[in-house]
C-alpha angles and dihedrals in degrees: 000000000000088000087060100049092040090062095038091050095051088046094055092045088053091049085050096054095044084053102052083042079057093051096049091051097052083052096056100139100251100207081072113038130018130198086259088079106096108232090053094048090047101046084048087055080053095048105083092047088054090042077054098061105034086059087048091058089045093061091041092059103037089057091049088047088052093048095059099045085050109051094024116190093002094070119115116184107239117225085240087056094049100044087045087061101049094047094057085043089056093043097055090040093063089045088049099054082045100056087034099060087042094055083054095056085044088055095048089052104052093049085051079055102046096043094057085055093049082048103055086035084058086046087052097043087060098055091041116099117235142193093227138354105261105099089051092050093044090050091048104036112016126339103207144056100236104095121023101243109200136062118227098225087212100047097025081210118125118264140193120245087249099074082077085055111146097346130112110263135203117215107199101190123192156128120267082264095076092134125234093246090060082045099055100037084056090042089055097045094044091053097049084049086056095044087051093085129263103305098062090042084065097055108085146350121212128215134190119225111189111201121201140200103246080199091072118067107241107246147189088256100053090043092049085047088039085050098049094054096042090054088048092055121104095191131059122291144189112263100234139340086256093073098060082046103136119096096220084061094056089038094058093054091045095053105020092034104031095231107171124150098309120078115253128194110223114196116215120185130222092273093049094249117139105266088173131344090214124017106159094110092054083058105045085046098046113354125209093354088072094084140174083012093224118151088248087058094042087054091041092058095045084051092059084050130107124162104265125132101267084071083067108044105015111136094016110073124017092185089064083052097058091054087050075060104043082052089234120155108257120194111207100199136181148176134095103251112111102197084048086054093047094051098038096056094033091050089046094043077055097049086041095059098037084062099035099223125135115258141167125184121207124211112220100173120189146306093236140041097043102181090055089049089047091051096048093050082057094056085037095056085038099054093036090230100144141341113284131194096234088212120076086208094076091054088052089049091053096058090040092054095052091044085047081051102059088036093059090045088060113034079056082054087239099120110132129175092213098051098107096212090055089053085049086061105043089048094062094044095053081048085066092069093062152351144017106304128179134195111197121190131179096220109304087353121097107220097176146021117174145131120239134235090246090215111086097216085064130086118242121233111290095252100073097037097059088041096106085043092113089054088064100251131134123247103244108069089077106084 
């Protein structure tokens, strides 16, 4: 008798889940997928014979059902009963698997379809004109009102999105391996912007977006790591990866945006409208200042440029600003050979005395091999041979400014051959692949701007030996 009702019980449960296959196929929504496509046309030429056999279980069981009740205690289950029931099972079952794996190609094909519409819906909303910046913001970030999606960096309490309402706002969008250089530099910039008075305070909020590869499963590990940098944050950020979770989403700042690996800082302006898709190079090179980030601001900073020393180390060190001041000579000098170092600073302290002028000299170091570099600033700050930034960020910073620099010049589409400060740049980054390199300047004014032989027994180029020439002094002190 178990055996009977076993086997009645499983069929039903199979006729239950091909009817409810069947029902889910009748509510397809029909402005994504028609019955032309062909997994849906193909699974509807399937559906009578699955309506078939589900009847014909239907009357199987109901006939057992009926027997039983019939004969009671008396029943005994026939071989021919038994094996009737399995084989419908088995039939349905393999219906079943069938309409099962097709509902799953619909599906993916409605979501391909809808997402292209959520796409092009994201493209529009960007060339619409609006009265605020909400509807941006809840497209991008988090469309209803049920959670509060952000976290304010000063309070680390949850926030609503409009608390962004009509305010420029800043969108830093990344992978959890930002690195801490990129943070504190931020960090640094977006905490001068707030100490500059009220006005300035009002210009712009900035809020993190992490980005995630869905192909990755989220883990401990990456939400212990999520959780550390949000902590670390000053500024608003988004409560958790999960927020930011549909593809098309990703997708749009991976096409639209250009987000690759790399963070990017997209400006959105009050309105919501695209202000730049990436202005990160307008902040390592001038900060703040640098608002709204706009191309004609952009334009309208490079104009007030000449090639002096502050382009190089403006915003990293304020003690190499107040030498620019005093109008002493500075030496920014760079390479990873320590005996070059060692010559080189000895011999221009030398120089230096015999002509009783006042010099410092910089070490810059390089934008690679950071534990060399580490280990020579040590030797450096223990032999007293020149002035060193303790932090390794601010190397880091150094490099990044000058490659910001070339960047902005051509993503303006600015970027000529023949403008001498752009050849000055290039020069010293091409200084960074190899060799001792120096950069003198008499205050403001750059001297000097050559790569060094890095072996100490050779001359360096002309130009930087007879640098101190109008001081009087002869060629050859300089290594």
């Amino acid at each position: 008798m178990n055996l009977l009702f076993d086997g009645i019980n499983n069929l039903i449960i199979i006729m239950m889940d091909v009817t409810w296959c069947v029902v889910e196929f009748r509510d397809l929504p029909t402005s994504y997928i028609s019955q032309e496509v062909p997994a849906l046309s193909t699974t509807m030429a399937h559906i009578p014979t699955a309506v078939y056999w589900t009847l014909r279980s239907v009357v199987v069981c109901a006939a057992q059902i009926r027997s039983i009740n019939k004969i009671g205690d008396k029943f005994s289950i026939s071989t021919t009963s038994e094996w009737e029931l399995s084989t419908l099972a088995h039939k349905l079952s393999n219906i079943l698997e069938h309409l099962r794996k097709q509902l799953v190609v619909c599906y993916e094909y409605i979501d391909e379809k809808r997402n292209v519409k959520t796409f092009q819906m994201l493209k529009n909303l960007f060339e619409m004109i609006h009265i605020d910046n909400m509807k941006v913001l809840k497209a991008l970030i988090y469309a209803k009102d049920d959670i509060q999606p952000l976290i304010d960096g000063s309070s680390k309490k949850r926030v609503h999105l409009d608390v962004l309402r009509r305010k420029n706002v800043l969108l830093l969008i990344s992978g959890l391996d930002i690195s801490n250089d990129e943070l504190s530099i931020l960090e640094q910039i977006y905490i001068e912007s707030r100490h500059h008075g009220a006005r300035l305070d009002s210009q712009y909020e900035l809020v993190w977006v992490p980005i995630m590869d869905h192909s990755v499963q989220w883990s401990d590990t990456m939400n212990e790591k999520f959780k550390s940098m949000q902590s670390s944050m000053p500024w608003f950020t988004v409560y958790h990866p999960s927020v930011i979770e549909k593809p098309v989403i990703i997708r749009f700042i991976k096409e639209v945006w250009h987000f690759r690996n790399k963070p990017i800082l997209v400006v959105l302006d009050p309105q919501g409208k695209l202000v730049c898709p990436n202005a990160l190079h307008m902040m390592w090179i001038w900060g703040s200042n640098a608002f709204p980030f706009t191309s004609l601001r952009e334009e309208s900073l490079w104009r007030e440029e000449t090639w002096r020393l502050e382009l190089l180390v403006n915003g990293i060190d304020p003690v190499i600003l107040n030498w620019i001041k005093e109008g002493k000579y500075i030496f920014l000098y760079g390479g990873d050979d320590i005996e070059w170092v060692r010559k080189f600073t000895n011999n221009a302290q030398a120089v230096a005395q015999a002509a009783r002028i006042p010099l410092e000299m910089v070490y810059v170091g390089k934008s690679s091999k950071r534990e060399k570099i580490r280990r020579l600033m040590a030797t450096i700050t223990m032999e007293k041979l020149s002035y060193i930034w303790q932090d390794l960020t601010m190397i880091w910073f150094f490099w990044t400014r000058l490659e910001s620099m070339l960047y902005s010049k051509i993503q303006l589409g600015k970027l000529d051959d023949h403008d001498p400060m752009m050849q000055e740049i290039k020069k010293l980054l091409s200084y960074d692949r190899e060799g001792g390199w120096a950069v003198l300047s008499n205050g403001s004014n750059v001297v000097v701007n050559e790569q060094l032989s890095i072996s100490a027994s050779r001359s360096p180029p002309c130009r930087l030996k007879t640098s101190f020439l109008p001081l009087g002094l002869e060629a050859g002190v300089l290594p």
